[in-house]
MDTraj code that builds the backbone (N, CA, C; nanometers):
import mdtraj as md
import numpy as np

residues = "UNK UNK UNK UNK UNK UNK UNK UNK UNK UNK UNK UNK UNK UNK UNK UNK UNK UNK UNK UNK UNK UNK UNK UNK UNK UNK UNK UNK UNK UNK UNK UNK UNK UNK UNK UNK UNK UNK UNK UNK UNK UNK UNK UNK UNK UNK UNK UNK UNK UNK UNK UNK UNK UNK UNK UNK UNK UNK UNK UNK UNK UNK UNK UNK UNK UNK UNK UNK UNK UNK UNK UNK UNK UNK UNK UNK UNK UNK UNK UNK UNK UNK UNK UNK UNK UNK UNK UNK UNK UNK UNK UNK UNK UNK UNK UNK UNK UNK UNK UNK UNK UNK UNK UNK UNK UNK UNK UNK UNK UNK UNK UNK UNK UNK UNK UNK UNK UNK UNK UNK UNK UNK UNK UNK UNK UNK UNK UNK UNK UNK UNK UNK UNK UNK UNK UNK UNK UNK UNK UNK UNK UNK UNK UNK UNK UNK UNK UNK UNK UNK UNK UNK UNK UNK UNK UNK UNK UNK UNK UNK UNK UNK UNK UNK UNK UNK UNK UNK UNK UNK UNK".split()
xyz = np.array([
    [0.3342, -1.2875, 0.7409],
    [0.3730, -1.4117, 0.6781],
    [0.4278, -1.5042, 0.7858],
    [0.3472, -1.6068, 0.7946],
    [0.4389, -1.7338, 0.8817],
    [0.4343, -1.8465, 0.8219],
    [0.5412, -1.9393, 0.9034],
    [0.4873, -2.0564, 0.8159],
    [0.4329, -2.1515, 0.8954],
    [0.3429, -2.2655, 0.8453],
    [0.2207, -2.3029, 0.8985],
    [0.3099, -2.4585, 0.9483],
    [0.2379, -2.5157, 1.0706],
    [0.3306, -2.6228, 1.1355],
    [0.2357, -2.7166, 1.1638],
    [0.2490, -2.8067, 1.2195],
    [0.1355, -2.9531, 1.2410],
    [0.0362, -2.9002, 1.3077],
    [0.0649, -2.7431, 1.3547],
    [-0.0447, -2.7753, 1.4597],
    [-0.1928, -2.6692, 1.4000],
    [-0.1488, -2.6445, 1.2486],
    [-0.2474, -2.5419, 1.1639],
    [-0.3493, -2.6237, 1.0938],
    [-0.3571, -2.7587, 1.1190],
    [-0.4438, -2.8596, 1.0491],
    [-0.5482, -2.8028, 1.0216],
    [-0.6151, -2.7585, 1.1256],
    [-0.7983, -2.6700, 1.0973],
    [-0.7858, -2.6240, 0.9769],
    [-0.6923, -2.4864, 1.0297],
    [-0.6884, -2.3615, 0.9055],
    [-0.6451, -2.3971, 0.7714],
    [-0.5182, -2.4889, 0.7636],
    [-0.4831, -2.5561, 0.6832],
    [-0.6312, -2.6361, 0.5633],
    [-0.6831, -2.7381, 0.6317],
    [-0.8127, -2.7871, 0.5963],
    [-0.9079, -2.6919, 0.5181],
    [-0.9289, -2.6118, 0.6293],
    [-1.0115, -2.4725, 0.5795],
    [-1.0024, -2.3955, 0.3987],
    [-0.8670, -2.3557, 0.4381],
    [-0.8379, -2.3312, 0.3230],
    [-0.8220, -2.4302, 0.1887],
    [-0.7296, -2.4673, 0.1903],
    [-0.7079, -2.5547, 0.1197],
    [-0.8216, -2.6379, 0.0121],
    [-0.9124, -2.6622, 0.0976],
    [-1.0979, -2.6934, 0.0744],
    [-1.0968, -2.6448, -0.0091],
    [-1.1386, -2.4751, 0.0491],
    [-1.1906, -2.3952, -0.0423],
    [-1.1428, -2.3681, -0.1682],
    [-0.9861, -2.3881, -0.1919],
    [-0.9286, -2.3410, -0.3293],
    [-0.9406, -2.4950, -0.3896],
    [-0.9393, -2.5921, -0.3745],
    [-0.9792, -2.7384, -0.5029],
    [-1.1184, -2.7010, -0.5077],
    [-1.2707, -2.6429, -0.4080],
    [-1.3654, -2.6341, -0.4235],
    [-1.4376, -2.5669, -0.5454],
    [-1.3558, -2.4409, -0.5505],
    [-1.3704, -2.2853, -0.5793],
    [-1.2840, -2.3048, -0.7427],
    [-1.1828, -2.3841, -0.7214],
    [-1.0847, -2.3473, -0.8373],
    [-1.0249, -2.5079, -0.8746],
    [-1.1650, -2.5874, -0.9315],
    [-1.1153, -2.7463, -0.9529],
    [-0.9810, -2.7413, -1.0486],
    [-1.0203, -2.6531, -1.1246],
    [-0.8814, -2.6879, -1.2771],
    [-0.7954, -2.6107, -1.2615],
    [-0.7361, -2.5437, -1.1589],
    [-0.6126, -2.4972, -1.1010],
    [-0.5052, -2.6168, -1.0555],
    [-0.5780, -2.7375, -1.0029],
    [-0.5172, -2.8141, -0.8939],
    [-0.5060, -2.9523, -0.9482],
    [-0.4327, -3.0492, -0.9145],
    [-0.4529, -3.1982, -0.9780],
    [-0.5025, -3.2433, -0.8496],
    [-0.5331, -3.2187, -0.7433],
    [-0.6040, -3.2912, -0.6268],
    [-0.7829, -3.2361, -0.6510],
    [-0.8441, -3.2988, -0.6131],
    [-1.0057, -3.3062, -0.5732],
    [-1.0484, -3.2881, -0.4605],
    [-1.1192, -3.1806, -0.4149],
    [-1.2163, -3.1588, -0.2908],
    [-1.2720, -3.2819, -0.2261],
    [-1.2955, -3.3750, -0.3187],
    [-1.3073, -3.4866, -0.2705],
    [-1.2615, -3.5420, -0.1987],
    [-1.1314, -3.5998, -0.2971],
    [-0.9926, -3.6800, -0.2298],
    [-0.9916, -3.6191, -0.0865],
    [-0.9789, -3.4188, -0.1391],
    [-0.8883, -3.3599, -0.0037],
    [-0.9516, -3.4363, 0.0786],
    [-1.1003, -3.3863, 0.0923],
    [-1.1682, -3.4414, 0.2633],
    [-1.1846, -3.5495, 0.2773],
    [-1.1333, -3.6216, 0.2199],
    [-1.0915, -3.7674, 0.3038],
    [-0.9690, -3.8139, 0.3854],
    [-0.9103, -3.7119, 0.3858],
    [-0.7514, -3.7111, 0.4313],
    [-0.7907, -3.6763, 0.6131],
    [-0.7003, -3.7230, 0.6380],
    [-0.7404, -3.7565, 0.8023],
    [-0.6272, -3.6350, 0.8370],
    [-0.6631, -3.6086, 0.9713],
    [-0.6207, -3.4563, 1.0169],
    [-0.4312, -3.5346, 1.0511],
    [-0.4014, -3.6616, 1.0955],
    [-0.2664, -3.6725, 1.1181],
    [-0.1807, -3.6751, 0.9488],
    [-0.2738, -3.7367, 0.8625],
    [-0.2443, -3.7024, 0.7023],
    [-0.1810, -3.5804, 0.6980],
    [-0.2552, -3.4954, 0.7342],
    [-0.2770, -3.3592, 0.6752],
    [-0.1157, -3.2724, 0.7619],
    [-0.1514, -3.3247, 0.9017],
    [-0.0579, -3.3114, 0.9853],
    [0.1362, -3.3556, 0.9462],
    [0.1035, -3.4933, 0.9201],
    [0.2413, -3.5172, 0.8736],
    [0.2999, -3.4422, 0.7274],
    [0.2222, -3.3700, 0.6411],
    [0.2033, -3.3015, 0.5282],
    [0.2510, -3.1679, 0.5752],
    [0.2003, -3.1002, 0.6379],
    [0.2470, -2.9565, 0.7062],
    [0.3984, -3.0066, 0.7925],
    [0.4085, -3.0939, 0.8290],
    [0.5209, -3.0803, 0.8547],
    [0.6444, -3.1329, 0.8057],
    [0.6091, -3.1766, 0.6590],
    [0.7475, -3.2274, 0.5592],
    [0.7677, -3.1323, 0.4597],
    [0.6388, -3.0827, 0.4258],
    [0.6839, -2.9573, 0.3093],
    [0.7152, -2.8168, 0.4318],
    [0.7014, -2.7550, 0.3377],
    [0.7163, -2.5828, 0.4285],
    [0.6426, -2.5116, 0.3562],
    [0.5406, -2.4996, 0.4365],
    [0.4230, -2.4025, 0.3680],
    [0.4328, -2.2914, 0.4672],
    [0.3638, -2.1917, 0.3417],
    [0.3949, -2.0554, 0.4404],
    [0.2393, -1.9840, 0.4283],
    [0.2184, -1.9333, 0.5020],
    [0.0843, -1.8381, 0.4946],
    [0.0489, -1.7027, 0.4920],
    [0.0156, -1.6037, 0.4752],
    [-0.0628, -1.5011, 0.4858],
    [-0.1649, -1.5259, 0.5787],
    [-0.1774, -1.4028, 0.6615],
    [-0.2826, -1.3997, 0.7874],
    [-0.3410, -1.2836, 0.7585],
    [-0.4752, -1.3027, 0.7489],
    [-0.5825, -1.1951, 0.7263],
    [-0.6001, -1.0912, 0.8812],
    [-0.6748, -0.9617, 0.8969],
    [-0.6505, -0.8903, 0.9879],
    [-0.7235, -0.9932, 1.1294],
    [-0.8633, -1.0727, 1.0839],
    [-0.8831, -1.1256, 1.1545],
    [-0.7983, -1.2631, 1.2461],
    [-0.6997, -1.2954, 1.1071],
    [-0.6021, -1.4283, 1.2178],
    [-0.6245, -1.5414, 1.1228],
    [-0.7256, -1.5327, 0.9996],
    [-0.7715, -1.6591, 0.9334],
    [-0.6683, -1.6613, 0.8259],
    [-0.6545, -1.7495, 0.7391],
    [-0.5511, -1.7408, 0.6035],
    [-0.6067, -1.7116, 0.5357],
    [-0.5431, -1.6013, 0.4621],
    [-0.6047, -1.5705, 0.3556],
    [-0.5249, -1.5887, 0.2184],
    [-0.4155, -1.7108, 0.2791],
    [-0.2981, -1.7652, 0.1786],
    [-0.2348, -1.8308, 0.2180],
    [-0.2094, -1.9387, 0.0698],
    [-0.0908, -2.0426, 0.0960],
    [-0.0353, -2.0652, 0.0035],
    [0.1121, -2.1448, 0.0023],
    [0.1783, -2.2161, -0.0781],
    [0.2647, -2.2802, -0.0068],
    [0.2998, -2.3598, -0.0736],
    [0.4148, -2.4761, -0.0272],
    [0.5082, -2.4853, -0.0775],
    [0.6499, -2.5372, -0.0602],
    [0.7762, -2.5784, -0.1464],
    [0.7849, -2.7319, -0.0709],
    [0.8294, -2.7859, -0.2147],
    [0.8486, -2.9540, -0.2117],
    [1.0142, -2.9569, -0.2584],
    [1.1114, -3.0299, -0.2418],
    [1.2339, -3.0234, -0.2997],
    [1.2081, -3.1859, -0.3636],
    [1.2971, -3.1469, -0.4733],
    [1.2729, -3.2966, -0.6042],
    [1.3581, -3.3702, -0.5170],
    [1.3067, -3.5100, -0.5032],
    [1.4232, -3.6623, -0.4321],
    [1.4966, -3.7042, -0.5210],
    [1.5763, -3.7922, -0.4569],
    [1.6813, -3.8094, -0.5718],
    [1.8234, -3.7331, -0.5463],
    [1.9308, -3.7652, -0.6102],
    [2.0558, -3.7154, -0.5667],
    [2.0729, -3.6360, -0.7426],
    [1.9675, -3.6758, -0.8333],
    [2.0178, -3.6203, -0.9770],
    [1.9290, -3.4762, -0.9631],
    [1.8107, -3.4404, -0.9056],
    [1.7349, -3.3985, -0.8807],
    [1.7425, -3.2716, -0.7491],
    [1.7956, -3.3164, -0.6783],
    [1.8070, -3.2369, -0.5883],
    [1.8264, -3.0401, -0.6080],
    [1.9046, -3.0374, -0.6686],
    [1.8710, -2.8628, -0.7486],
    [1.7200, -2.8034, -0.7167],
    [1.6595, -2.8972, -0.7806],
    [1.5011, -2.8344, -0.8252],
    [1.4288, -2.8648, -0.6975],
    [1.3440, -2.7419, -0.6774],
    [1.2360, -2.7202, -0.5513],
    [1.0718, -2.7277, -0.6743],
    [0.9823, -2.7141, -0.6104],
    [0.8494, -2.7090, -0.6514],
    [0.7821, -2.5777, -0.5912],
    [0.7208, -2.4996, -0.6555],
    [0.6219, -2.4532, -0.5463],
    [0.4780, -2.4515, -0.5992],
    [0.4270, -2.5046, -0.5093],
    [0.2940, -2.6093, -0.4978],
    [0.1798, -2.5750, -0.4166],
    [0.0676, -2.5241, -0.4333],
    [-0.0948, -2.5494, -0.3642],
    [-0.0302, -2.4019, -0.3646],
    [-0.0711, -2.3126, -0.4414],
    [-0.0649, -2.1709, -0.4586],
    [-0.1700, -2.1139, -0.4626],
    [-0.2526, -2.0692, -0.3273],
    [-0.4003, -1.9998, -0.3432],
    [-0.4019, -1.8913, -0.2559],
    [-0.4399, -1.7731, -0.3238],
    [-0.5044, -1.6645, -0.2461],
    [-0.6573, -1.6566, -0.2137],
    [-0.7245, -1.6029, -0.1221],
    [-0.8461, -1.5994, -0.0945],
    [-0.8727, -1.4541, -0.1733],
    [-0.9996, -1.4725, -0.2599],
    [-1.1003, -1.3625, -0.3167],
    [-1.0393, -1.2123, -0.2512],
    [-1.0786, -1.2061, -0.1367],
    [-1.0940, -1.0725, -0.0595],
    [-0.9055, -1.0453, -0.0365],
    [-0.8273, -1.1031, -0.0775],
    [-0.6878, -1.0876, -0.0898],
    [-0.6238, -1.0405, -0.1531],
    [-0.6760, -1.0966, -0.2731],
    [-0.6212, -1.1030, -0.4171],
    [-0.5957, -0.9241, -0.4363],
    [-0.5177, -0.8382, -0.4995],
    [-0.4826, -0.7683, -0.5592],
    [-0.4335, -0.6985, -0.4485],
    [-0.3686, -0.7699, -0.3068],
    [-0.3180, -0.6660, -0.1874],
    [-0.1919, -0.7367, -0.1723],
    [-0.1176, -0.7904, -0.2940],
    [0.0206, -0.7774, -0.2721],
    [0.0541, -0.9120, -0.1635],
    [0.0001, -0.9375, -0.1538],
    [-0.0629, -1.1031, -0.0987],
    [0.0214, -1.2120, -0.1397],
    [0.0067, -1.2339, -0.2430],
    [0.0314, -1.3583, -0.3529],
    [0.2043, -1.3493, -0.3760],
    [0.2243, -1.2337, -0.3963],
    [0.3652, -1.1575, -0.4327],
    [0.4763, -1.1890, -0.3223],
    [0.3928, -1.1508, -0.2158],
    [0.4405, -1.1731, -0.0510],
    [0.4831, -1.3276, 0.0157],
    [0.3572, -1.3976, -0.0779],
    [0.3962, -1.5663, -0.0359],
    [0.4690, -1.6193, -0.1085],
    [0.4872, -1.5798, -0.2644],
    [0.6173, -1.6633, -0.3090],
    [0.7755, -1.5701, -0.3108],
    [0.7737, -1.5197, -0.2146],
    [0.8911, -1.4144, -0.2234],
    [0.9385, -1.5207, -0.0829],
    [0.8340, -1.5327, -0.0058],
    [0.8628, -1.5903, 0.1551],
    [0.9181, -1.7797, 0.0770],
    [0.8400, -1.8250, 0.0100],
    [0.8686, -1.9381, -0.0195],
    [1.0230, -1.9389, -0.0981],
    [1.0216, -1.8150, -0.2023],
    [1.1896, -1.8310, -0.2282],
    [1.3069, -1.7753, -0.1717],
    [1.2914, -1.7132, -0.0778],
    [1.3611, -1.6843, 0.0339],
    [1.3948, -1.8159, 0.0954],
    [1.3406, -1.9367, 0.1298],
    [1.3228, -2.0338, 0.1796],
    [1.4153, -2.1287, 0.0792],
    [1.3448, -2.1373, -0.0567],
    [1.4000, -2.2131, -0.1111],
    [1.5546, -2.1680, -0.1239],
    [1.6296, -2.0596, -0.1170],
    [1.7253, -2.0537, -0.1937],
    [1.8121, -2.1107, -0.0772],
    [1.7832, -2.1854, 0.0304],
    [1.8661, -2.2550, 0.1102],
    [1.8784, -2.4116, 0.0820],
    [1.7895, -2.4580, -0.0374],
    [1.7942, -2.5647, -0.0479],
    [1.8061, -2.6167, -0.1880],
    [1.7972, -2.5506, -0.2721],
    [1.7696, -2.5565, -0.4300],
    [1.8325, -2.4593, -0.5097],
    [1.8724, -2.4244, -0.5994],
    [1.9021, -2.3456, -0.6972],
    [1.8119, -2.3201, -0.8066],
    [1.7020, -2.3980, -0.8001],
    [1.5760, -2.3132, -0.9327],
    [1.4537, -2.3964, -0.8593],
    [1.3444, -2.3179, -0.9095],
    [1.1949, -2.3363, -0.8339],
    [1.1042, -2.3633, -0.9721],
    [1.0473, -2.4724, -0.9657],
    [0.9842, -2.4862, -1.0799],
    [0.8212, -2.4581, -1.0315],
    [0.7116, -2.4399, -1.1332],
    [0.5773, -2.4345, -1.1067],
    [0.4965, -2.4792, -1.2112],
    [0.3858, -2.5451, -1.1829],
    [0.2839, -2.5619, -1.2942],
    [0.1285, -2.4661, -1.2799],
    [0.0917, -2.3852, -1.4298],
    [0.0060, -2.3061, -1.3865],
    [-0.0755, -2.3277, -1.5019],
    [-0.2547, -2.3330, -1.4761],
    [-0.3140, -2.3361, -1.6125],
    [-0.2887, -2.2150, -1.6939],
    [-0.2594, -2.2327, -1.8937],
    [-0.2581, -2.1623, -1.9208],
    [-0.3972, -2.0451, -1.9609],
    [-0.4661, -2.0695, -1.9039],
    [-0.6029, -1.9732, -1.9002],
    [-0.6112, -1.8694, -1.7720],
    [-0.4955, -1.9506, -1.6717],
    [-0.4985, -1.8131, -1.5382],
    [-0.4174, -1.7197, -1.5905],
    [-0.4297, -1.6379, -1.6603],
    [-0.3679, -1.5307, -1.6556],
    [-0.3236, -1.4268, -1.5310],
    [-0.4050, -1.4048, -1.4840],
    [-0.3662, -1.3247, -1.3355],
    [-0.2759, -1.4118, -1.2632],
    [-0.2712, -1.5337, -1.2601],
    [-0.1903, -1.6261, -1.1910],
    [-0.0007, -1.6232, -1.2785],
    [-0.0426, -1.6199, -1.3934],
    [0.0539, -1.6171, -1.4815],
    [0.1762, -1.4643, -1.5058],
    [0.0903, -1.3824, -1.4726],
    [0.1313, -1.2624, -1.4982],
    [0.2050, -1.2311, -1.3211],
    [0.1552, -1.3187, -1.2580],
    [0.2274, -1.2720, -1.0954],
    [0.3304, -1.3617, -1.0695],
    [0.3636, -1.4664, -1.1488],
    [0.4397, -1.5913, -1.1215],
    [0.5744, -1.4752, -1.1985],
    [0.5214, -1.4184, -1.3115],
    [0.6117, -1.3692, -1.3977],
    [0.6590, -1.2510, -1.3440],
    [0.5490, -1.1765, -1.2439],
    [0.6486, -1.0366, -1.1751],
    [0.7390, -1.1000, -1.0534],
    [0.6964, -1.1965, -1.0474],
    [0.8400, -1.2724, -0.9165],
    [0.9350, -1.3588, -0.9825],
    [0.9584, -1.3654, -1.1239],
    [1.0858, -1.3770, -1.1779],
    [1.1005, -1.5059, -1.2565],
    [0.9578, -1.5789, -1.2542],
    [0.9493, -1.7186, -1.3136],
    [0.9221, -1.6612, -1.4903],
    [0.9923, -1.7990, -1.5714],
    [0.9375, -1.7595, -1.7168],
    [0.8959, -1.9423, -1.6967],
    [0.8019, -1.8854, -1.8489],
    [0.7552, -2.0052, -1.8831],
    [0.8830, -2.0860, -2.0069],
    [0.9195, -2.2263, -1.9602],
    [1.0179, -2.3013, -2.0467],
    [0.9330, -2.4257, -2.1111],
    [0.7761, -2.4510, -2.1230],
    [0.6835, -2.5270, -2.1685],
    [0.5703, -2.5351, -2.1338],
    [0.4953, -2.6123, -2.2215],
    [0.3756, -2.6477, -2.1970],
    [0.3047, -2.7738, -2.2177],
    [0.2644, -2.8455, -2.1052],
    [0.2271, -2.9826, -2.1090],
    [0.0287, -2.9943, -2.1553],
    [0.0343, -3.0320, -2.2678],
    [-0.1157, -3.0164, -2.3182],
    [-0.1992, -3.1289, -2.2610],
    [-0.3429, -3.0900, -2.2149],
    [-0.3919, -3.1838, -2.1835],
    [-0.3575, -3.2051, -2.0121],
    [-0.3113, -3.1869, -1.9593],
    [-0.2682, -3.1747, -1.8036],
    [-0.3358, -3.2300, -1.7316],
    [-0.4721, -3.1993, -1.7386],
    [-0.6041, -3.2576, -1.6477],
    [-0.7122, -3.2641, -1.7223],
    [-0.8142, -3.3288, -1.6713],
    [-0.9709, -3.3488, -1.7537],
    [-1.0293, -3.3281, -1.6193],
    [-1.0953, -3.2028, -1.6550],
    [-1.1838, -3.1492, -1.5128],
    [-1.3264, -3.0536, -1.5962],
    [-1.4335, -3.1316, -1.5390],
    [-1.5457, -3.0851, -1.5609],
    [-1.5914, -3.1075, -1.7304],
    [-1.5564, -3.2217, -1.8159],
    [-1.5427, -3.2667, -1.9026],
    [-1.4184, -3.1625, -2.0535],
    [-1.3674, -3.1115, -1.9813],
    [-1.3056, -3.0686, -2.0633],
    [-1.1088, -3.0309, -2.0024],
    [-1.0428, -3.0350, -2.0870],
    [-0.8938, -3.0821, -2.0999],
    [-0.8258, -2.9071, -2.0363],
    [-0.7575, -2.9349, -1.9670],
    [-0.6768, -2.8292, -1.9262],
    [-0.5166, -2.8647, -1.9440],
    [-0.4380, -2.7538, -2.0219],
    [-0.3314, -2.7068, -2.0792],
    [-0.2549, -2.6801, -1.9362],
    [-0.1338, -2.6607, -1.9097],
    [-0.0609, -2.6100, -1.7808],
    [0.0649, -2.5622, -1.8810],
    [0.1422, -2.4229, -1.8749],
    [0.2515, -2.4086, -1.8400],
    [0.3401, -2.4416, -1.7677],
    [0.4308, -2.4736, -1.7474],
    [0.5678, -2.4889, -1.6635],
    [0.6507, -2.4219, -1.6742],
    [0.6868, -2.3553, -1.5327],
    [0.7720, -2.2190, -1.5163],
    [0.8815, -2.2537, -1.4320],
    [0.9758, -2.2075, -1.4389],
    [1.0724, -2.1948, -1.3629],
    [1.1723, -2.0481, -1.3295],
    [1.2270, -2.0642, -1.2307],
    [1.2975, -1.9204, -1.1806],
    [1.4413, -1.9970, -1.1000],
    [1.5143, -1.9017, -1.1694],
    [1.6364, -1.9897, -1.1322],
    [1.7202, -1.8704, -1.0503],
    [1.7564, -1.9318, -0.9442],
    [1.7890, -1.8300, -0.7951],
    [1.9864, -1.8624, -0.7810],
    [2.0381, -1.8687, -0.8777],
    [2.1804, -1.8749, -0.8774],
    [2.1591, -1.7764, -1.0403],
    [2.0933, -1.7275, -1.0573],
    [2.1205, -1.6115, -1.1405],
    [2.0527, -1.4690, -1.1395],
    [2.0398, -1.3770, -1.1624],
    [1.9965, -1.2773, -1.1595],
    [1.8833, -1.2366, -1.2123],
    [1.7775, -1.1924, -1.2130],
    [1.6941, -1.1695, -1.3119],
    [1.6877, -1.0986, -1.4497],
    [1.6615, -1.1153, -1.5361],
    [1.7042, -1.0010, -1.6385],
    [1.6013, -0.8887, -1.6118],
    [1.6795, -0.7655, -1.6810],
    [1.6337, -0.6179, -1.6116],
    [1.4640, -0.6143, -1.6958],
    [1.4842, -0.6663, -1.8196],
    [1.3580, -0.6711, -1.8791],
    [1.2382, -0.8138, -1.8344],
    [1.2934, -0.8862, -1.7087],
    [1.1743, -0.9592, -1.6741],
    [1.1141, -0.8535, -1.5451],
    [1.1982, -0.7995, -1.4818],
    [1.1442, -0.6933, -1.3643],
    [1.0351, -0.5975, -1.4180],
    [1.0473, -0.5501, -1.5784],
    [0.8943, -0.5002, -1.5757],
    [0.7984, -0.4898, -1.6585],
    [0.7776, -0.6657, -1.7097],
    [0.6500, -0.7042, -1.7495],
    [0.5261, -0.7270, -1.6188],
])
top = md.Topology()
chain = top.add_chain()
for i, resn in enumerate(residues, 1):
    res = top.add_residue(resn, chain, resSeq=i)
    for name in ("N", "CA", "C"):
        top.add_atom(name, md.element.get_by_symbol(name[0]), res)
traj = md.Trajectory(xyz[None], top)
């Protein structure tokens, strides 16, 4: 696990691509949009959030996520964690688990609760947000219109000035 700095633009790019490509109604950004973003874009981006990565045996990512902290002085409490993708050949190696453990490790120096938005049709996405301690407190209907049809999102949060309850540790 490291975290990724101005100078990961490629890999950054790379990835990133591939999960709006691969997984349009996960994301409110477009493959589109992304590749129009110019590499100092992308650059000043890696270096205001704190994204962290997973490195595959070869050196490539085979993961990311980011934390954003809310602006504002009413706001400030709440972190985000944002652009949450594992690569295919990753997925079920403890991966995913690994990057938002690194991201709230991170956050709990700056925030006291981590909020997330997840479609409610990812289940596998849903069920791992929930073994790292997030519950769902709503659901915003309608979220996105991707590929002519309406996507639902949960909103989760995990709040890191309290403990987990013993019965969220093992759903």
């Amino acid at each position: 696990m490291r975290r990724l700095t101005g100078d990961d633009v490629g890999a950054y790019r790379a990835i990133r691509h591939e999960a709006l490509l691969n997984h349009p109604d996960a994301f409110a950004s477009s493959a589109e949009g992304f590749a129009r973003k110019s590499d100092e874009e992308l650059k000043n981006l890696l270096e205001h959030l704190a994204f962290f990565a997973a490195e595959t045996t070869s050196g490539a990512l085979g993961g990311i996520v980011a934390f954003m902290r809310s602006d504002g002085p009413k706001e400030s409490h709440r972190g985000w964690m944002i652009q949450v993708y594992v690569r295919p050949e990753m997925r079920g190696t403890g991966c995913g688990l690994a990057l938002i453990e690194a991201l709230v490790e991170h956050a709990r120096h700056h925030v006291i609760q981590v909020h997330l938005g997840v479609a409610t049709h990812n289940e596998p996405a849903i069920r791992l947000y929930k073994r790292a301690g997030f519950e769902i407190y709503g659901t915003e209907p309608r979220y996105l219109f991707v590929n002519g049809r309406f996507v639902d999102e949960h909103l989760m949060v995990r709040f890191l000035d309290k403990a987990p309850r013993e019965s969220d540790k093992n759903e």
